[in-house]
C-alpha positions in Angstrom: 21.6 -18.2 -14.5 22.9 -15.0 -15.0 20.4 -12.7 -13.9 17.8 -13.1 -11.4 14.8 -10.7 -10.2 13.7 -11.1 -6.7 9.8 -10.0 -6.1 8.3 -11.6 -2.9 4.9 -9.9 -1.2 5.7 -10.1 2.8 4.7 -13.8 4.2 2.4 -11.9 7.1 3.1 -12.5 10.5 5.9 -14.4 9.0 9.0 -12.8 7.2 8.9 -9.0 5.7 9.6 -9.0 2.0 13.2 -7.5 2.8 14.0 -10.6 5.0 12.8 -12.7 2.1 14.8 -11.6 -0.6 17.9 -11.8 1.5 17.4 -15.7 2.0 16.4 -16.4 -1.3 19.5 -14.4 -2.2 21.8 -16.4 -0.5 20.1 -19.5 -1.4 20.9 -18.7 -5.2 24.3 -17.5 -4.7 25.4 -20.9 -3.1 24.9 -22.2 -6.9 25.0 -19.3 -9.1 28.0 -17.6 -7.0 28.3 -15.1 -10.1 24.3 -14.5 -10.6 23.0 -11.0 -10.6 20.3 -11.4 -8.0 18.4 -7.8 -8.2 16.0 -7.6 -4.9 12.8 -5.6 -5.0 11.4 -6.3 -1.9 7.3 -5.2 -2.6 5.5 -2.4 -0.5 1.9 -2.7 0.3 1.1 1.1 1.3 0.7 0.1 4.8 3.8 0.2 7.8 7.3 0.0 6.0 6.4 0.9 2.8 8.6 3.8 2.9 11.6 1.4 3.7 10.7 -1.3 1.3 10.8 1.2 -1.5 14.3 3.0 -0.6 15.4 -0.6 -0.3 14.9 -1.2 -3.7 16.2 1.7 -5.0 18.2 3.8 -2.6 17.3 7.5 -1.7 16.8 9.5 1.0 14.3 8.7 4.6 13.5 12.6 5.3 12.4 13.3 8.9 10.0 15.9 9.5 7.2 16.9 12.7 4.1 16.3 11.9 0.7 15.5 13.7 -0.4 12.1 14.8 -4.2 10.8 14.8 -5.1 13.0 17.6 -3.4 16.5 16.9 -0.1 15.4 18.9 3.3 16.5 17.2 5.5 14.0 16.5 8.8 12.8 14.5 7.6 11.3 11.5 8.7 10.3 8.3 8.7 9.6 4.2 11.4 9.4 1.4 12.5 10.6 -1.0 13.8 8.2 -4.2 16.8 9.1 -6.3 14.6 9.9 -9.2 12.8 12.6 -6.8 9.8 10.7 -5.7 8.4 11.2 -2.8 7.0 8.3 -0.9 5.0 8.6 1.7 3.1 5.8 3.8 0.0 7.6 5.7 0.8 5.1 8.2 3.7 7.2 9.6 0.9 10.0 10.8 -2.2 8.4 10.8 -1.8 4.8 11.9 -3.2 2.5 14.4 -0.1 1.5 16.2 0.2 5.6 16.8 -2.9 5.7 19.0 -2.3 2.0 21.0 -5.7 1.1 22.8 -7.1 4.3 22.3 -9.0 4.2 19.4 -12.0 6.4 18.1 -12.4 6.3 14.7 -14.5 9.4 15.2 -12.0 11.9 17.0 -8.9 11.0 14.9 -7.6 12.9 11.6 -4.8 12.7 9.0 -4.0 15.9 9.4 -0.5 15.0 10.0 -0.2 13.2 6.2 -1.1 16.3 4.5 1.5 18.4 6.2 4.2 15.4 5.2 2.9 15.7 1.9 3.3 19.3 2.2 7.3 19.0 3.3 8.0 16.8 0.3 6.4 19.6 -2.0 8.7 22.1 -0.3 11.6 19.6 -1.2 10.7 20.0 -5.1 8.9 16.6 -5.4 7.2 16.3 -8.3 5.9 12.5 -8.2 4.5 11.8 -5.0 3.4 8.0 -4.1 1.0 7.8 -1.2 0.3 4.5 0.2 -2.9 4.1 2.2 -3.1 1.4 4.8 -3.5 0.6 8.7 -5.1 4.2 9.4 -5.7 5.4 12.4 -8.8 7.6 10.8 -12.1 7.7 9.3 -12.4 11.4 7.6 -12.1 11.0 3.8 -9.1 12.4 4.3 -10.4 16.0 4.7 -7.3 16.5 7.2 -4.9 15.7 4.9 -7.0 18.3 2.7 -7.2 21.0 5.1 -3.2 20.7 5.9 -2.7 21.6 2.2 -5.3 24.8 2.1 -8.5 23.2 1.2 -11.4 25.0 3.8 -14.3 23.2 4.8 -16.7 25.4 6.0 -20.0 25.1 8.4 -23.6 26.2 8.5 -22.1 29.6 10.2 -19.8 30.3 7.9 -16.9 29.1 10.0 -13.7 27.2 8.4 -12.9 23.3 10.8 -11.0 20.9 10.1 -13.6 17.8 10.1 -12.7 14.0 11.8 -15.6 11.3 11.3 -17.7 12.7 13.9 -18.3 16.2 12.4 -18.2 15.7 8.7 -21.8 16.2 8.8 -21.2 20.0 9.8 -19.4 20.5 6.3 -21.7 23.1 4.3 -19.3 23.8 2.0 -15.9 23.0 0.6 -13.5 25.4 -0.8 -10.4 24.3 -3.2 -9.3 28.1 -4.1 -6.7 27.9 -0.9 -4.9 24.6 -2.3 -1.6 24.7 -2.7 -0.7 25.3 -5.9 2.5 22.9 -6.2 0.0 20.4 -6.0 -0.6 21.7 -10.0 2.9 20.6 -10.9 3.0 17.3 -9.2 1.9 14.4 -9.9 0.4 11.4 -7.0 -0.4 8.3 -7.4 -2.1 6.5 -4.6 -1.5 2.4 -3.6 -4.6 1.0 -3.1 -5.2 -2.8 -2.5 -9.0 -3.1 -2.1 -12.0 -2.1 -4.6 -14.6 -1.1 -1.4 -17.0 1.9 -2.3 -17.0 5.0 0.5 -20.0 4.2 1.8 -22.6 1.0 2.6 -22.0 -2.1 3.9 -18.8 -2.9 2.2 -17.7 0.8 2.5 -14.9 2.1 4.9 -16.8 2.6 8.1 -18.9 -1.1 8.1 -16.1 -2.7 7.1 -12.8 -1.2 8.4 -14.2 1.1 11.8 -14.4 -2.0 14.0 -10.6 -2.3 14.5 -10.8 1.5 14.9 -12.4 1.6 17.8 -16.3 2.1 16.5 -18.9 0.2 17.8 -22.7 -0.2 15.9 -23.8 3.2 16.6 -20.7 5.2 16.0 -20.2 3.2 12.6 -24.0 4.4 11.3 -22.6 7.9 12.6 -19.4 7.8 10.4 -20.9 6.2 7.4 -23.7 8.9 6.9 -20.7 11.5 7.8 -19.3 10.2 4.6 -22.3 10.0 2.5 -23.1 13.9 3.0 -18.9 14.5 2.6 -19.4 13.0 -0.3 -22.7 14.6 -1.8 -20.9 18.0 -0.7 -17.6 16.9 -3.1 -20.0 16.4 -5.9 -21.4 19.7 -5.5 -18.6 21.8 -4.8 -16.1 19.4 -6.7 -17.8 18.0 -9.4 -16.8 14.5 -8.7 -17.9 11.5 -8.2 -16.7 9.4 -4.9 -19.4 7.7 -3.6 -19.3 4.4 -5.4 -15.4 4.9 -6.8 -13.5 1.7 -6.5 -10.8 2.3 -3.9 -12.7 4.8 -2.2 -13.5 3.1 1.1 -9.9 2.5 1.7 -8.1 3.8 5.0 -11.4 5.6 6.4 -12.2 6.7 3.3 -8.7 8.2 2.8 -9.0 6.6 -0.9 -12.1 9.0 -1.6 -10.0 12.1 -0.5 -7.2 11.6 -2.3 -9.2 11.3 -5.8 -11.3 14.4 -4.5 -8.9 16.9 -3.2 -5.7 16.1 -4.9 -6.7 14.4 -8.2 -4.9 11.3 -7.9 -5.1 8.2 -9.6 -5.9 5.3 -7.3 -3.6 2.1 -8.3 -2.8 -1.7 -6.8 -0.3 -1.3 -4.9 1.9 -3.7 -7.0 1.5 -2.2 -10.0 2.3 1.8 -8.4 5.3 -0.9 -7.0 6.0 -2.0 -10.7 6.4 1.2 -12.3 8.0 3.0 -9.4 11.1 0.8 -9.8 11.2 0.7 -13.5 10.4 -3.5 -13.3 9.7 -3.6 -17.4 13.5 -2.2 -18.1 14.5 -4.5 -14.9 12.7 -7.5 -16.8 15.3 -7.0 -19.5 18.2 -9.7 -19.9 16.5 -11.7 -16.9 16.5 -15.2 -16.7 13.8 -15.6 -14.0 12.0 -14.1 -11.9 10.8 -15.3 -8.2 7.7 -14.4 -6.7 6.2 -15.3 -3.6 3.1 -14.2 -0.7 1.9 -15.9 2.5 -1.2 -17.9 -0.1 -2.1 -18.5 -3.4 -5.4 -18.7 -4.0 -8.4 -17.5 -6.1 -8.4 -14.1 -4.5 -4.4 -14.3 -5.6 -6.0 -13.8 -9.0 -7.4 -10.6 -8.6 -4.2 -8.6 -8.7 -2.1 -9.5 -5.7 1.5 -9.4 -6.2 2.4 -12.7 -7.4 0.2 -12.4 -10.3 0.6 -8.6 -10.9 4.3 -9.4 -11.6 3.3 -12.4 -13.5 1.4 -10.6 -16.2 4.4 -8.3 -16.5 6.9 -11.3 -16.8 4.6 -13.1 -19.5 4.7 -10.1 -22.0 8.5 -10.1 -21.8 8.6 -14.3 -21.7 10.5 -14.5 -18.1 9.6 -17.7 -16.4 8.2 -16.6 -13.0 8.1 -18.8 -10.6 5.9 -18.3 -7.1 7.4 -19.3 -3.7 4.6 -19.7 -1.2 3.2 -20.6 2.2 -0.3 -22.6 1.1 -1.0 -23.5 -1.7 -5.0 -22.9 -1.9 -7.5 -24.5 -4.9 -8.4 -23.1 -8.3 -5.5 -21.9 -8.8 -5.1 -23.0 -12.4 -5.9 -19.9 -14.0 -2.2 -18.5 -12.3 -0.5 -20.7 -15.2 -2.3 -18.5 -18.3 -1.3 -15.4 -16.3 2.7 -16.2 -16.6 3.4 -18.1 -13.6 5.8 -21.2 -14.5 5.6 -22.8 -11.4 4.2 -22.9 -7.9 6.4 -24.3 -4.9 5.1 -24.5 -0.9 7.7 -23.5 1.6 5.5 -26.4 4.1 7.7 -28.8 4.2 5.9 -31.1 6.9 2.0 -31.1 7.6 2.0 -29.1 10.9 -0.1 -26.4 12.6 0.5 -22.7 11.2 2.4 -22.1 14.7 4.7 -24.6 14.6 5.2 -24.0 10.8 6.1 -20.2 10.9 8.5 -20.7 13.6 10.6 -23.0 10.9 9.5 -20.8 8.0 12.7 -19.1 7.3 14.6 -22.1 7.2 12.3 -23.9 5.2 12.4 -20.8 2.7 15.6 -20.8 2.2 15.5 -24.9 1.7 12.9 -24.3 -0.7 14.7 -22.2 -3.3 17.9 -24.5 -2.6 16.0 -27.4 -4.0 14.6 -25.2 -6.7 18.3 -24.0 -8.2 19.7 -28.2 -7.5 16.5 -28.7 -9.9 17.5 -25.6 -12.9 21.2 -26.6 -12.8 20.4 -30.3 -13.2 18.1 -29.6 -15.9 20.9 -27.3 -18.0 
């Protein structure tokens, strides 16, 4: 083995993906000792994105004040990649851990993650990965818009910045104030789940419970987003409503395809083409994958099989390194996975097991080199 590419998805509640590819490094050294292990530890858009991604390939974390869910400034944070890419996890102004018990999905904004946006314009950024997960908010992003010169205006002809519980007050929407290095740049947004803006799989029904919204104040925020987004295709010309993607992060998904023109992607493939995987995949031997489950819903783009397909077209065995391995899974094979190994060494509760999961990681991949030396 002379070259190996390390891809893991985070084992949740478990082991981060950094904390994985640093066993399964050491794992592979103790029989390949001269093996060119390359770690890409994968970022999700939610909490330590930003750090998974300068992990992988260096750069800069940029610190910078900016407003949390509820107007409050704070120190908070993005970086900056060596090619110039800014990344920036709306998480780091807009999460839930920034408001602790106090949550109303109605009252918050993301004002804050336009304004870090905004900084890493000012820095010359000219690619700009956003990654949406565990907001705070549930505006459509229009905070994030108005922090970057978009006006949303009422019935009286007054500008506001909306939050879910007065996004039925916007009459209009004017763009003519946005700020124009958004022209020259580039985002791309990491998106995990298809849920439309609105109805009962949309952002509100499905994600403002663990805001902080109860039955009432969910009907509230979900017809807030249905006239937001009648306004958008007005004013906008565009279509949000039943976009794939658009229900994610409060609707944050929506917003970013409305206001900033972004391209809403998986999160592992914005991953895959951030670090350059394709010229990575070249002069590998192998690649190892891994996530807390394979199962059927694996197949539907998660990482292990978004790094598969990848591996396939360039004929690098992949093989997965899992917690549970779940049925139907047969259809990972014809995607490029080579193999599929369980980390569950001994039938016990998931309590007792994730307490012994790191050591039976790192036993795991030990077993799998003993197996690819003895087979050479």
């Amino acid at each position: 083995m002379k070259k190996i590419l390390l891809i893991p998805d985070s084992f949740k509640g478990t082991m981060s993906s950094m904390e994985i590819c640093g066993i399964m490094a050491d794992a592979i050294h103790h029989h390949y000792p001269d093996a060119e292990v390359v770690s890409i530890p994968v970022a999700d858009g939610g909490e330590g994105s930003v750090d998974a991604f300068l992990e992988a390939l260096g750069g800069d974390k940029v610190t910078v004040k900016a407003q949390d869910p509820y107007g409050h400034e704070i120190d908070s944070f993005y970086g900056i990649l060596p090619d110039g890419t800014a990344v920036i996890e709306m998480a780091a102004a807009a999460g839930l851990p920034l408001v602790g018990n106090n949550k109303h999905a109605e009252k918050t904004t993301t004002y804050g993650v336009g304004q870090l946006i905004k900084d890493a314009l000012r820095n010359k950024c000219k690619k700009l990965v956003v990654g949406l997960g565990g907001s705070a908010t549930n505006e459509g992003g229009c905070g994030a818009a108005a922090a970057l010169g978009v006006r949303f205006i009422d019935a009286k002809g007054q500008s506001f910045v909306p939050v879910g519980e007065t996004l039925h007050d916007i009459a209009r929407i004017d763009v003519s104030g946005l700020d124009p290095l958004l022209k020259e740049t580039s985002i791309v947004t990491m998106c995990d789940i298809d849920n439309p803006l609105c109805g009962p799989h949309g952002a509100s029904a499905v994600f403002g419970p663990q805001k902080g919204a109860d039955a009432e104040c969910i009907k509230m925020l979900d017809n807030g987003l249905h006239h937001m987004a009648d306004v958008i295709r007005r004013d906008l010309q565009k279509d949000v409503l039943n976009l794939p993607g658009s229900g994610a992060a409060g609707g944050m998904g929506g917003g970013m395809a409305a206001f900033f023109n972004s391209r809403l992607q998986p999160g592992i493939e914005t991953v895959l083409d951030t670090v350059h995987f394709n010229n990575l995949l070249q002069g590998a031997d192998l690649v190892i994958s891994g996530e807390g489950k394979i199962d059927s819903q694996s197949l539907r783009g998660k990482v292990v099989i978004g790094v598969a397909r990848r591996a396939k077209k360039s004929s690098v065995p992949l093989i997965a390194v899992v917690g549970d391995i779940g049925s139907d899974i047969q259809k990972a094979y014809d995607e490029g996975v080579t193999g599929i190994f369980s980390i569950n060494r001994v039938a016990l509760p998931y309590e007792q097991l994730k307490l012994r999961a790191k050591d039976d990681l790192r036993l795991t991949v030990d077993n799998i080199m003993y197996f690819l030396k003895n087979m050479r």
